[in-house]
C-alpha positions as YAML, in Angstrom:
chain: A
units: angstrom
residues:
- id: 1
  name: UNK
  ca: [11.68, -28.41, -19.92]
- id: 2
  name: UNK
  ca: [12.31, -24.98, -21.87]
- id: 3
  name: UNK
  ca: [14.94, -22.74, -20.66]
- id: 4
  name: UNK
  ca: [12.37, -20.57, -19.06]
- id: 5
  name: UNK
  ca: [11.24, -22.92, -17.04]
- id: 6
  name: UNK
  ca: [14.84, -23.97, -15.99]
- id: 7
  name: UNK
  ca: [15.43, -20.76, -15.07]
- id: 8
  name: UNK
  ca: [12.32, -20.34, -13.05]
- id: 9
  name: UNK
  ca: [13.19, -23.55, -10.92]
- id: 10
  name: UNK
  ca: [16.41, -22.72, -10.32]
- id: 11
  name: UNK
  ca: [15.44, -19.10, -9.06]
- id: 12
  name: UNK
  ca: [13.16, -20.15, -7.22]
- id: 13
  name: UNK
  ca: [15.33, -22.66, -5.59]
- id: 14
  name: UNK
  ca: [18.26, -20.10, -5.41]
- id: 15
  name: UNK
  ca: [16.43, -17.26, -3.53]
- id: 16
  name: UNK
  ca: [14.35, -19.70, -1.26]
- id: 17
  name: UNK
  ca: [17.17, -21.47, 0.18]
- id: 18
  name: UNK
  ca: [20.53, -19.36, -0.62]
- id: 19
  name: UNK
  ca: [20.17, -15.89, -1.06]
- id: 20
  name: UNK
  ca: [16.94, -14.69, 0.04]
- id: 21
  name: UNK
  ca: [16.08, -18.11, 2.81]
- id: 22
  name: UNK
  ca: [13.11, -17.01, 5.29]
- id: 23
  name: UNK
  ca: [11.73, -18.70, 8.34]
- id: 24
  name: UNK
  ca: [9.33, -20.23, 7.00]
- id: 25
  name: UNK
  ca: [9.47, -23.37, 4.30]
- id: 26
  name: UNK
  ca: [8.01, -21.36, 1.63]
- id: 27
  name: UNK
  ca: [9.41, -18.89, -0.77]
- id: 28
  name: UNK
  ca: [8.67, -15.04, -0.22]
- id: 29
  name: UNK
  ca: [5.95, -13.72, -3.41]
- id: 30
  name: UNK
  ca: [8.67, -10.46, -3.44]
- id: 31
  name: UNK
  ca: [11.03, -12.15, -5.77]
- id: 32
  name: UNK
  ca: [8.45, -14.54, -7.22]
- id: 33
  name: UNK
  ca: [6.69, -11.63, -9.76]
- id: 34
  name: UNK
  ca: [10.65, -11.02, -11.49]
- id: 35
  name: UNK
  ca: [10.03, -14.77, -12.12]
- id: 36
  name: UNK
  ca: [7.13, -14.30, -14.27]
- id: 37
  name: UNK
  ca: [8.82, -13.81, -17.15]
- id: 38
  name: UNK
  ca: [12.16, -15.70, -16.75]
- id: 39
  name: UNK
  ca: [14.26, -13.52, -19.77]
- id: 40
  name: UNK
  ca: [13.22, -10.39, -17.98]
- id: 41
  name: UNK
  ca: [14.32, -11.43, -14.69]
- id: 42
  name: UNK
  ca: [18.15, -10.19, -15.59]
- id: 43
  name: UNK
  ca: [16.84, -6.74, -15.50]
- id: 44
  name: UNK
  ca: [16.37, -7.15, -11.85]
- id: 45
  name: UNK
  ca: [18.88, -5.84, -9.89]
- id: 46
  name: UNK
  ca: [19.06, -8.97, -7.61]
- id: 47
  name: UNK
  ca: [22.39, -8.10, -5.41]
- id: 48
  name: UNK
  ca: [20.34, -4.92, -4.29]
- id: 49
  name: UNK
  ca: [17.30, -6.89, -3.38]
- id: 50
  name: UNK
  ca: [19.44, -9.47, -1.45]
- id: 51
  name: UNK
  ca: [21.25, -6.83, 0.29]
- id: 52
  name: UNK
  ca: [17.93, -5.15, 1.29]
- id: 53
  name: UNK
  ca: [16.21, -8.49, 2.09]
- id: 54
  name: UNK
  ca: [18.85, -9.52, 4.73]
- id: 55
  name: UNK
  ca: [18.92, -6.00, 6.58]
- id: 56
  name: UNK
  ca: [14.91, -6.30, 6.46]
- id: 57
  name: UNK
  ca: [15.72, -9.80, 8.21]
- id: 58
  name: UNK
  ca: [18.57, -8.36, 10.17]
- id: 59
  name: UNK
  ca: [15.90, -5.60, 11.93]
- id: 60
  name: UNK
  ca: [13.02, -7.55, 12.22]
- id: 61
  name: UNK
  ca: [15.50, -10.52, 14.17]
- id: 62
  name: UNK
  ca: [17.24, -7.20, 16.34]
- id: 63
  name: UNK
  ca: [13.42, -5.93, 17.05]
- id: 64
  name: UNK
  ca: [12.31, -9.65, 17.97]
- id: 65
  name: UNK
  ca: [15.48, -9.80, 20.54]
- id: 66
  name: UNK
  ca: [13.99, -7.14, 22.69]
- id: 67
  name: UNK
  ca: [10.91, -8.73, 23.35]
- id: 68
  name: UNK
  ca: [11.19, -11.28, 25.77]
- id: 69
  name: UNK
  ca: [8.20, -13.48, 25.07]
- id: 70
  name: UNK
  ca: [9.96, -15.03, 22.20]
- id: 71
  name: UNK
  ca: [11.52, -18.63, 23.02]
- id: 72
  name: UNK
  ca: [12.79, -19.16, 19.36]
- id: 73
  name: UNK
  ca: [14.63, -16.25, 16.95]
- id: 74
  name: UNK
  ca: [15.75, -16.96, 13.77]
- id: 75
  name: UNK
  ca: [17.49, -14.65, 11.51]
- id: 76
  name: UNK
  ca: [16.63, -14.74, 7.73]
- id: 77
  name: UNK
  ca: [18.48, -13.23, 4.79]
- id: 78
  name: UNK
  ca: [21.73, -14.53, 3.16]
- id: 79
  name: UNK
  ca: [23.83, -15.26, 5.87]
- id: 80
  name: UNK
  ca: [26.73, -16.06, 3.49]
- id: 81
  name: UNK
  ca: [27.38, -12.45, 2.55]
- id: 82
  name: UNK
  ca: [28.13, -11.49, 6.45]
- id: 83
  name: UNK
  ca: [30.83, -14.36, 6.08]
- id: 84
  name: UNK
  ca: [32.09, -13.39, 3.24]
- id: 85
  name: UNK
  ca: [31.67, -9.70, 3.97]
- id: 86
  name: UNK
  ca: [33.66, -10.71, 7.12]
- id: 87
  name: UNK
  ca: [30.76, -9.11, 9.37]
- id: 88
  name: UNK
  ca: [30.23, -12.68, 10.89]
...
């Protein structure tokens, strides 16, 4: 495999399961574009996006509480940074 596509997998694998995990098995197309073009994808700023990914997760879980018809919730995001962070 070439570097590129090293990084590429292991992106991929990072975001879908560590820092940006959603509900759902599959990864989220958001952070998939960066990916593209792996030597580029250090010009994304990727702590922002995970920050902003796990509030979007955070309000969509805290808008799914209030409705009562819902036997499952699940909260997405990186759940790590709230340990860490000491919010948890």
């Amino acid at each position: 495999m070439s570097n590129e596509d090293v990084i590429q997998n292991f992106m991929v694998v990072a975001l879908g399961t560590f820092l940006c995990p959603n509900l759902t098995q599959f990864p989220i197309s958001e952070y998939l574009m960066p990916l593209v073009d792996a030597l580029k994808c250090r010009e994304w700023n990727w702590c922002e996006f995970v920050y902003q990914w796990l509030m979007m997760q955070i309000r969509k879980y805290s808008d799914l509480k209030k409705k009562a018809e819902h036997c499952f919730i699940g909260v997405g995001g990186c759940l790590y940074l709230l340990c860490v962070s000491g919010l948890l």
